[in-house]
C-alpha positions, -999 to 999 in steps of 0.1 A, spaced: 230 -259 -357 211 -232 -343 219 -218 -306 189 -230 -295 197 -268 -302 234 -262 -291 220 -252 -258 193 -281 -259 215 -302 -268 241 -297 -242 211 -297 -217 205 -334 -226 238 -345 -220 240 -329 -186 210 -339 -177 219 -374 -186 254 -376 -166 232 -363 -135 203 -394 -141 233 -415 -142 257 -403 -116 223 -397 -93 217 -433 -97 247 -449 -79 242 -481 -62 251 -468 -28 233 -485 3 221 -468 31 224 -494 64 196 -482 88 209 -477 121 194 -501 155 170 -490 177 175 -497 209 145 -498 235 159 -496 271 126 -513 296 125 -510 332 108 -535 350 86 -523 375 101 -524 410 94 -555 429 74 -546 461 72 -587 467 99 -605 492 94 -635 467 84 -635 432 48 -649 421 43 -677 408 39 -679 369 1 -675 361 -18 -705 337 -25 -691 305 -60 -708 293 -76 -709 263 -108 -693 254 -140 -710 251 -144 -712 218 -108 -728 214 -120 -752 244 -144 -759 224 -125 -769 196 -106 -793 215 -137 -812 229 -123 -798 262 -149 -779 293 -155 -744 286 -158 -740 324 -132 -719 339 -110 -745 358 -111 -746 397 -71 -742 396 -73 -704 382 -68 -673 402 -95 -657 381 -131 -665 388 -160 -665 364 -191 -639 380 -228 -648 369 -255 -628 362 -298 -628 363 -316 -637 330 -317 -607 308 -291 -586 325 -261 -575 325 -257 -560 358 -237 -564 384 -254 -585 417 -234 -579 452 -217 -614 450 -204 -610 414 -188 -576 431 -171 -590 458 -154 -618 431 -146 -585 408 -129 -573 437 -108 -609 447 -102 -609 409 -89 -573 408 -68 -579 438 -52 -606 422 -45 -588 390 -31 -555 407 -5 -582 425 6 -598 391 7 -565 368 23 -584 338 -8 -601 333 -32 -594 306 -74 -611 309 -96 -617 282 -131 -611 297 -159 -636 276 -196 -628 282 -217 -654 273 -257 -657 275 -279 -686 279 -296 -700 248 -330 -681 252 -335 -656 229 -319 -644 192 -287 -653 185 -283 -613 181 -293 -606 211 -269 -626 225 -239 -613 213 -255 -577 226 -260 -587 260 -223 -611 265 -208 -576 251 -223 -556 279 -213 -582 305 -180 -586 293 -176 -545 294 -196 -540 330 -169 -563 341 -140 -548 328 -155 -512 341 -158 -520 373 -122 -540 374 -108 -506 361 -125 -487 390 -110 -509 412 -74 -500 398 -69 -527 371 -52 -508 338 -79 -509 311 -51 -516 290 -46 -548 307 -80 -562 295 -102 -574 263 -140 -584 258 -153 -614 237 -186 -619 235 -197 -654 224 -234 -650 231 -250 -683 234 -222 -700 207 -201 -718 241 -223 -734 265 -211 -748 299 -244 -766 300 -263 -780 273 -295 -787 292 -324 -769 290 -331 -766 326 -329 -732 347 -301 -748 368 -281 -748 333 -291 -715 319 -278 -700 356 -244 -718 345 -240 -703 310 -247 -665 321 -214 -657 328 -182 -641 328 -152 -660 323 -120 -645 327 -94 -660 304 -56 -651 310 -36 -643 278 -2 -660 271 26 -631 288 45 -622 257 88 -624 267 100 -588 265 122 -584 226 
């Protein structure tokens, strides 16, 4: 054998006691993270009572159920004039009862829903409940509520309150409704 193939060939074989020694089956046990969270500090002499979670419209919906917000939540829905999406005086002042409420309970998080009434494209519709939804949550944030804390749906004309076609029921269906999210436990 020449040089050359002695050195090759002792290459080879160290090379191949490294592939195999390289390839023990030692396991590497990650180690735990553990995330310390700090409430925040109770400024309340009692604790607030637990907020009702609903369910969106569309789930409502589903269930045969009213897609009305429900007299019982602390949340209430704003209306708005036929092709707008801005805010009238009244709507304000129940932005700012809403946001009051949801700067006392800080652990809650709000789906906002724009809906429309039927007039007009299906397209359009889903345009216009987005830019109600988001001139609510705008103004809630001015008001001090954590964008974070808030989502828009827009279901257009899709979930009725009222099916009739009567300006009385159109009024009903351009709204906001302000659906409160299940509060996830801390892990």
């Amino acid at each position: 054998m020449a040089n050359w193939q002695k050195i090759s060939f002792c290459f080879v074989i160290v090379w191949a006691v490294f592939a195999f020694v390289g390839c023990s089956p030692t396991t590497v046990e990650p180690e735990p993270i553990t995330i310390a969270v700090t409430p925040p500090a109770e400024t309340q002499t009692e604790p607030a009572p637990a907020p009702a979670t609903g369910r969106s419209s569309l789930e409502a919906l589903q269930r045969g159920e009213s897609t009305a917000t429900p007299p019982s939540s602390p949340l209430k829905e704003i209306h708005f004039d036929f092709d707008s999406y801005d805010l009238r005086s009244d709507t304000r002042e129940t932005l700012k009862a809403n946001a009051a409420w949801l700067r006392d309970n800080p652990a809650v998080i709000v789906d906002i829903e724009g809906h429309c009434d039927e007039r007009g494209t299906n397209d359009y519709n889903m345009a216009l409940g987005a830019k109600r939804a988001q001139a609510a949550m705008d103004y809630l944030t001015t008001l001090g509520v954590t964008s974070g804390r808030l989502s828009t749906t827009s279901y257009g004309e899709e979930v009725p309150v009222c099916e009739e076609h009567t300006e009385e029921c159109w009024q009903k269906n351009r709204r906001d409704r302000f659906v409160i999210q299940p509060i996830r436990p801390a892990s």
